[in-house]
NUSE-206902 format. One line per field, with one value per residue: residue in three letters; residue number from 0; x, y, z of N, C-alpha, C in turn. Coordinates in nm, 2 decimals, decimal comma. Example, Ala and Ser with C-alpha at 12.3 -4.5 7.8 and 13.67 -1.06 7.14 Angstrom:
<nodes>
guse	Ala/Ser
rolum	0/1
nxx	1,32/1,28
nyy	-0,57/-0,22
nzz	0,78/0,71
caxx	1,23/1,37
cayy	-0,45/-0,11
cazz	0,78/0,71
cxx	1,32/1,29
cyy	-0,33/0,00
czz	0,78/0,79
</nodes>
This chain:
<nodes>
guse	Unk/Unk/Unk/Unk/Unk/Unk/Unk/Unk/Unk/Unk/Unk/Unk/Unk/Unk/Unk/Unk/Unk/Unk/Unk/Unk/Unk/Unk/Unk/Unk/Unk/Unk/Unk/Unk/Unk/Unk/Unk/Unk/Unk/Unk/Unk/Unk/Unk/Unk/Unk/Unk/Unk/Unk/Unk/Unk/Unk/Unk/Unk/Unk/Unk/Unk/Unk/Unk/Unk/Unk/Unk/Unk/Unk/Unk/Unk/Unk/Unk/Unk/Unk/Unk/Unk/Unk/Unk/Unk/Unk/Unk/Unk/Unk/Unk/Unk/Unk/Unk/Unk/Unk/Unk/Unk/Unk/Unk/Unk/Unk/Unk/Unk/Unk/Unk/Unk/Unk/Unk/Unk/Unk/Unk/Unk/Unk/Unk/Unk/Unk/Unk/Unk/Unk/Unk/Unk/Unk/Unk/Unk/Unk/Unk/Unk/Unk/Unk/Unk/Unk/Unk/Unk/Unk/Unk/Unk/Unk/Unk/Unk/Unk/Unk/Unk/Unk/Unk/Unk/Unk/Unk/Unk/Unk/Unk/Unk/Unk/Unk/Unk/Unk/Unk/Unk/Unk/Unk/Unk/Unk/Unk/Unk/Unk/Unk
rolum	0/1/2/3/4/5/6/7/8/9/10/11/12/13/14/15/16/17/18/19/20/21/22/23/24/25/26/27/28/29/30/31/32/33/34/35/36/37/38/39/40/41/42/43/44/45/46/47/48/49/50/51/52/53/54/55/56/57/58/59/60/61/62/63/64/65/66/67/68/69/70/71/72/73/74/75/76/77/78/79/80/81/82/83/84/85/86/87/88/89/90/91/92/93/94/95/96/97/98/99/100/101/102/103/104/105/106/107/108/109/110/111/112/113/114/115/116/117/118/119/120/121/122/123/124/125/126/127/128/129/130/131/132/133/134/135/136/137/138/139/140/141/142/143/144/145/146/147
nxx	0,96/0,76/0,42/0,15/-0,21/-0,53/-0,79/-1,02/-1,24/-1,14/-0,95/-1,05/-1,18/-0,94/-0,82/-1,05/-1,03/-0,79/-0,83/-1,01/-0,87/-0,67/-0,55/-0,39/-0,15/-0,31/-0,34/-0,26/-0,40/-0,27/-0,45/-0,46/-0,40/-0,09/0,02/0,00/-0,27/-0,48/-0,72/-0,85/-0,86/-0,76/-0,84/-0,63/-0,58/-0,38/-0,16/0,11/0,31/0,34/0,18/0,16/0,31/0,36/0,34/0,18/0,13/-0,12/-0,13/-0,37/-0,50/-0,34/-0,37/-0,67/-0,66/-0,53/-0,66/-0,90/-0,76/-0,74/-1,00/-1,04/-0,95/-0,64/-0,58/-0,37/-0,13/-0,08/0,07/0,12/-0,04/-0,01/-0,10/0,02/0,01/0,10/0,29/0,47/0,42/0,60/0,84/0,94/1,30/1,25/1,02/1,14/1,32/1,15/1,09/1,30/1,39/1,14/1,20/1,38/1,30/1,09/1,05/0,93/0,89/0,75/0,45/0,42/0,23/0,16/-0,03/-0,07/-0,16/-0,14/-0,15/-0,50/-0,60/-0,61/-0,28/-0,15/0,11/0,31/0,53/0,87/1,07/1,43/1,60/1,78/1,73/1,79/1,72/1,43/1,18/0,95/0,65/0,48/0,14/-0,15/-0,51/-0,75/-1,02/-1,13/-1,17/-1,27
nyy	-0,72/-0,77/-0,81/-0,58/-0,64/-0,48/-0,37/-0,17/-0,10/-0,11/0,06/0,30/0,31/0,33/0,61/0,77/0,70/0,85/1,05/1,17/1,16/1,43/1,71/1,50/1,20/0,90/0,53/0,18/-0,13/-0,36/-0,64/-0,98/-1,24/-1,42/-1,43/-1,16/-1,04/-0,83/-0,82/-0,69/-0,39/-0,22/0,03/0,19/0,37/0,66/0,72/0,88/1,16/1,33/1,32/1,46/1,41/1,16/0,80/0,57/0,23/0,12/-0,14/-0,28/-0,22/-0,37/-0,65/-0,63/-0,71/-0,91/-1,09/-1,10/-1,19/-1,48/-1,54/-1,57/-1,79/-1,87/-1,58/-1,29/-1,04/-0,85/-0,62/-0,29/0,06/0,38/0,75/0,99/1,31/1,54/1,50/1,33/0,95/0,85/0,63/0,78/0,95/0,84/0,66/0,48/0,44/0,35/0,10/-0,07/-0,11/-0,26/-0,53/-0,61/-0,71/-0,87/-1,13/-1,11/-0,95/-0,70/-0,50/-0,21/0,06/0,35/0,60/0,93/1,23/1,50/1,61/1,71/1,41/1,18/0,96/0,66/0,42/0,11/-0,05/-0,23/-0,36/-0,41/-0,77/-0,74/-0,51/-0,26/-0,07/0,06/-0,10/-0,08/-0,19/-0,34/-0,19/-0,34/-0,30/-0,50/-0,67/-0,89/-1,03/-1,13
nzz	-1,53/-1,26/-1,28/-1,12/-0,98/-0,99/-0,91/-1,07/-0,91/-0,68/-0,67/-0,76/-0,46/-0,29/-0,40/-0,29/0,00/0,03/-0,03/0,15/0,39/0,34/0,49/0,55/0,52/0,40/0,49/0,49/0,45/0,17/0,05/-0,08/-0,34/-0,40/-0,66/-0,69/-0,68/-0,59/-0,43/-0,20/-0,01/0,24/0,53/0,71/1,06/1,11/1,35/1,30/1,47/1,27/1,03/0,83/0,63/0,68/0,78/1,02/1,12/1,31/1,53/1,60/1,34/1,22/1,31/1,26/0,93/0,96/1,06/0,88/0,67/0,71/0,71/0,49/0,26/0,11/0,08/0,18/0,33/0,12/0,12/0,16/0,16/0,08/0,10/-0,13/-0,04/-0,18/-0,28/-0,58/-0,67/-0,60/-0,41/-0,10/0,07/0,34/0,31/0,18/0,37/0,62/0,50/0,44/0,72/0,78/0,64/0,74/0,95/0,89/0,67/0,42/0,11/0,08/-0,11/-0,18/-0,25/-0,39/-0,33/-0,50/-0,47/-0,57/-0,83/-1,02/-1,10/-0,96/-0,90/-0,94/-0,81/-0,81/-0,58/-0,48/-0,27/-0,38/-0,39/-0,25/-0,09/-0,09/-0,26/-0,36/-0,64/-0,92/-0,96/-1,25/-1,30/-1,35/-1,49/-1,31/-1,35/-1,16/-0,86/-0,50
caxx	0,90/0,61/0,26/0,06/-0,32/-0,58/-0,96/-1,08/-1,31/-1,04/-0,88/-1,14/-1,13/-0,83/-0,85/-1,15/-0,97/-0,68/-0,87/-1,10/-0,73/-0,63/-0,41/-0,24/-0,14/-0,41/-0,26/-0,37/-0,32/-0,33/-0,47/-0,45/-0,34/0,05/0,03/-0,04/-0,37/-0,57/-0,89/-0,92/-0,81/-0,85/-0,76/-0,59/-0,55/-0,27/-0,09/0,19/0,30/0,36/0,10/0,11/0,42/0,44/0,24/0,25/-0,03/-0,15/-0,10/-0,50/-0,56/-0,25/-0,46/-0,79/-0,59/-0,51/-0,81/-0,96/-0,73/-0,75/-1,11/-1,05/-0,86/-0,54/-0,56/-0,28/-0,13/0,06/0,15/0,07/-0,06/-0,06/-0,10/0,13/-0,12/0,15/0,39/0,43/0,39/0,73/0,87/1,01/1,36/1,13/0,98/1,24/1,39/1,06/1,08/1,44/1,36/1,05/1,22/1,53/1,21/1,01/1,17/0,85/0,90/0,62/0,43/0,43/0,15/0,16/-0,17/-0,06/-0,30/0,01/-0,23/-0,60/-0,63/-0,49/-0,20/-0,12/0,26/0,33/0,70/0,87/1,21/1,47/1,64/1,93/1,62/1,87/1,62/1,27/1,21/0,88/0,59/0,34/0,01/-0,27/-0,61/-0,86/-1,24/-1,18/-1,17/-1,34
cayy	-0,64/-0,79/-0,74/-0,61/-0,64/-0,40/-0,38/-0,02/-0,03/-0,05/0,16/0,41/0,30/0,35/0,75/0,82/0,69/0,95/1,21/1,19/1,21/1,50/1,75/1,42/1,09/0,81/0,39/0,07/-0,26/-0,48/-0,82/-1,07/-1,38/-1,48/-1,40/-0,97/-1,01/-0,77/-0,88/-0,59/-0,32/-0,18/0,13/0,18/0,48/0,70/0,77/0,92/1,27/1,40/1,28/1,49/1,34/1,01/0,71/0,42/0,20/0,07/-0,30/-0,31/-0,26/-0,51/-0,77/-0,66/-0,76/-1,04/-1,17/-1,08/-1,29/-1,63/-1,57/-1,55/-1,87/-1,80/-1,43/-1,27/-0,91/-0,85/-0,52/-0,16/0,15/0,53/0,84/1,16/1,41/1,70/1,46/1,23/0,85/0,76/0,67/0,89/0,85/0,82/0,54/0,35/0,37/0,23/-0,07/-0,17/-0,15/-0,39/-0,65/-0,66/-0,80/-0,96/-1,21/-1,13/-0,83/-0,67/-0,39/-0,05/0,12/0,52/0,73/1,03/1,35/1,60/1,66/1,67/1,28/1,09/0,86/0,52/0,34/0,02/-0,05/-0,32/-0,32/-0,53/-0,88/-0,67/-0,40/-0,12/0,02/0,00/-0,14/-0,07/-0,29/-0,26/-0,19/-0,35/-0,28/-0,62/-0,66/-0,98/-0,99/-1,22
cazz	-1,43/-1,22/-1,22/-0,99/-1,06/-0,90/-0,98/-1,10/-0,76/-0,53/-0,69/-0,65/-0,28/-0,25/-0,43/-0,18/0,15/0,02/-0,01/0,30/0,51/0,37/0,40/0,62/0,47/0,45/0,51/0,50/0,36/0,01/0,09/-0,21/-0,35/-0,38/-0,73/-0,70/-0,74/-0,50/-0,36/-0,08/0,04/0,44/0,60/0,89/1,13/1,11/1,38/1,31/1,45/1,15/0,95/0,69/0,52/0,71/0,80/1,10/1,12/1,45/1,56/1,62/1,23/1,17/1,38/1,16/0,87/0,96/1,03/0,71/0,56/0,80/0,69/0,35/0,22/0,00/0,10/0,28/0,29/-0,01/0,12/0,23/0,06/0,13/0,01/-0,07/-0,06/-0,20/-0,39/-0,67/-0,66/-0,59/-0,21/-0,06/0,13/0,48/0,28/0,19/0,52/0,65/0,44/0,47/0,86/0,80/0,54/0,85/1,08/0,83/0,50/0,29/0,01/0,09/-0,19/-0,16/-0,31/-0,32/-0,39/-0,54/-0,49/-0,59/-0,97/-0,99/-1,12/-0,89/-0,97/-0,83/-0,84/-0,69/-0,59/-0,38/-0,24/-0,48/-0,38/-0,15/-0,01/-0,10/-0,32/-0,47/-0,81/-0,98/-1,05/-1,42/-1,23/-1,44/-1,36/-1,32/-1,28/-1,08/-0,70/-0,42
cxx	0,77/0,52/0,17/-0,07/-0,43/-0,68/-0,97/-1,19/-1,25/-0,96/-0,95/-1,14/-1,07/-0,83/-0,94/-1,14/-0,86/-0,70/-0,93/-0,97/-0,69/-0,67/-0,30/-0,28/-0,25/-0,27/-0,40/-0,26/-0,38/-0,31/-0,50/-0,40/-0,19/0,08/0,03/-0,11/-0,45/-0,73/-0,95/-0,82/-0,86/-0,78/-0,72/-0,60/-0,44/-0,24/0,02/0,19/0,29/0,30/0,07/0,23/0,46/0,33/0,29/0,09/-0,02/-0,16/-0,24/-0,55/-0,46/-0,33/-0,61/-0,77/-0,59/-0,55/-0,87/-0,93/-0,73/-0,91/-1,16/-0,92/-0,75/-0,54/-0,44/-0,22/-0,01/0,14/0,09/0,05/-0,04/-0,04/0,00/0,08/-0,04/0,25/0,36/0,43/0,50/0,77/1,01/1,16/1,32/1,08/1,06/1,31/1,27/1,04/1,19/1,42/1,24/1,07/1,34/1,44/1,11/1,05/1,08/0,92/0,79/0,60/0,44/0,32/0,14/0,07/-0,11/-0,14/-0,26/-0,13/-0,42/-0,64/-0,52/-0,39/-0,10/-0,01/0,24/0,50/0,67/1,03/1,28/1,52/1,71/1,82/1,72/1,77/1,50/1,29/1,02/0,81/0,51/0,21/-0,11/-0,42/-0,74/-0,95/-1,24/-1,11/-1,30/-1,45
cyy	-0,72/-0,74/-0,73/-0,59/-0,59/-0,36/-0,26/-0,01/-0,03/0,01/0,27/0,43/0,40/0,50/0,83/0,83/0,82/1,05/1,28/1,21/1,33/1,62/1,60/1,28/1,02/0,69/0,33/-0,06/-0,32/-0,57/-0,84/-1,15/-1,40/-1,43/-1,24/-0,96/-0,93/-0,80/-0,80/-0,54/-0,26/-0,05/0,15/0,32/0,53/0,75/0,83/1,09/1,35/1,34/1,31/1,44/1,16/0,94/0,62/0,38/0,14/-0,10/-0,38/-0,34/-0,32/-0,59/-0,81/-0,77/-0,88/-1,13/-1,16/-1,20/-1,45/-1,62/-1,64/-1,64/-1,86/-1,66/-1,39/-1,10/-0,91/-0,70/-0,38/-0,04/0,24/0,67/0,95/1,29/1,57/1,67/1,37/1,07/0,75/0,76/0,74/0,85/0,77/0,71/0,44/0,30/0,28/0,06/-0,09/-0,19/-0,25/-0,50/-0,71/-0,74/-0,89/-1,04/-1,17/-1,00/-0,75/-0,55/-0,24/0,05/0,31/0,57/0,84/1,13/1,46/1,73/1,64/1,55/1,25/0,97/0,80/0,46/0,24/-0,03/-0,16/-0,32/-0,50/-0,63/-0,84/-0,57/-0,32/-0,05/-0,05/0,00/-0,12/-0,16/-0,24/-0,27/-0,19/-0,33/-0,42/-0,61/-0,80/-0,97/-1,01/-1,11
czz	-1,38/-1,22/-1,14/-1,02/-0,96/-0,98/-0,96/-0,96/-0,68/-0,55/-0,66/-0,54/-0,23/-0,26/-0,29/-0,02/0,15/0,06/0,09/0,40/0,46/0,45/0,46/0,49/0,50/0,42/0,51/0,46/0,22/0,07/-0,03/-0,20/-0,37/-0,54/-0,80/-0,71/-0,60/-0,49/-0,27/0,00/0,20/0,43/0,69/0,92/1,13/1,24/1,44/1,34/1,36/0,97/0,84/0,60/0,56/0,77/0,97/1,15/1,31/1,44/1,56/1,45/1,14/1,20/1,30/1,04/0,84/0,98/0,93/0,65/0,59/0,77/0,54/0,31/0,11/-0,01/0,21/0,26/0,24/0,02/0,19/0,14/0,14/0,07/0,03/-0,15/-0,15/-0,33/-0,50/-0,63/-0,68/-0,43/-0,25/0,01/0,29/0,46/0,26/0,32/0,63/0,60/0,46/0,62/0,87/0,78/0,63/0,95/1,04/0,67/0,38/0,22/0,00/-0,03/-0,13/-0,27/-0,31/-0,40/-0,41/-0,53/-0,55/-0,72/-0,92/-0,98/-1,06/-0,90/-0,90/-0,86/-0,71/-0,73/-0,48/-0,34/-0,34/-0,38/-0,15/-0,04/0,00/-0,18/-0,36/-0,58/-0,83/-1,05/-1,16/-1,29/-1,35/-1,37/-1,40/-1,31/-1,21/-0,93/-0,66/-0,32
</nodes>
């Protein structure tokens, strides 16, 4: 199983962006190095109509993004996060059908991060779609103290 490696403060982050969207989904991106290492997290704007179970980020805070990381040498976006303010920290099938429609327009494997709010302590899974992108497979999420 891969590892994906995420510093107890953007993890925080990440918790605090969740929460400030509810009752709707919060988004964003994981930027990091090639190896799963997170370096920084953004948020994007949601909007989707139906915000409270589903996400779509806007092309403006794709473009941020992506600057960030053309700023930031060996940085690039390892993936996407977001939260499910009701459920647990598995995608959903809405999610998966979003990623097999991304990995048909894009060759990377991109992450999949899901903030959980469902319990009091919030709880974080990172998935990625397998080889085929018929299903998600499940990364270990360790937590780092290093990050640029």
């Amino acid at each position: 199983m891969p590892t994906f490696h995420l510093p107890p403060d953007l993890r925080a982050e990440l918790v605090v962006y969740a929460r400030e969207a509810l009752p709707d989904e919060a988004c964003g991106f994981l930027l990091g190095t090639e190896d799963f290492h997170v370096t920084a997290v953004r948020s994007a704007r949601n909007l989707s109509p139906h915000s409270e179970d589903r996400f779509t980020i806007t092309p403006e805070d794709y473009a941020k993004a992506e600057r960030h990381c053309a700023r930031h040498a060996g940085t690039r976006i390892l993936g996407f996060w977001h939260s499910h303010p009701r459920s647990p920290a598995q995608p959903s099938r809405v999610d998966l059908e979003e990623a097999q429609g991304l990995m048909r327009s894009f060759p990377d494997r991109y992450l999949y991060l899901i903030v959980s709010l469902a319990r009091d302590e919030a709880e974080l899974a990172c998935w990625r779609l397998d080889e085929q992108g018929g299903q998600f497979e499940k990364l270990e999420l360790r937590s780092t103290h290093e990050h640029a």
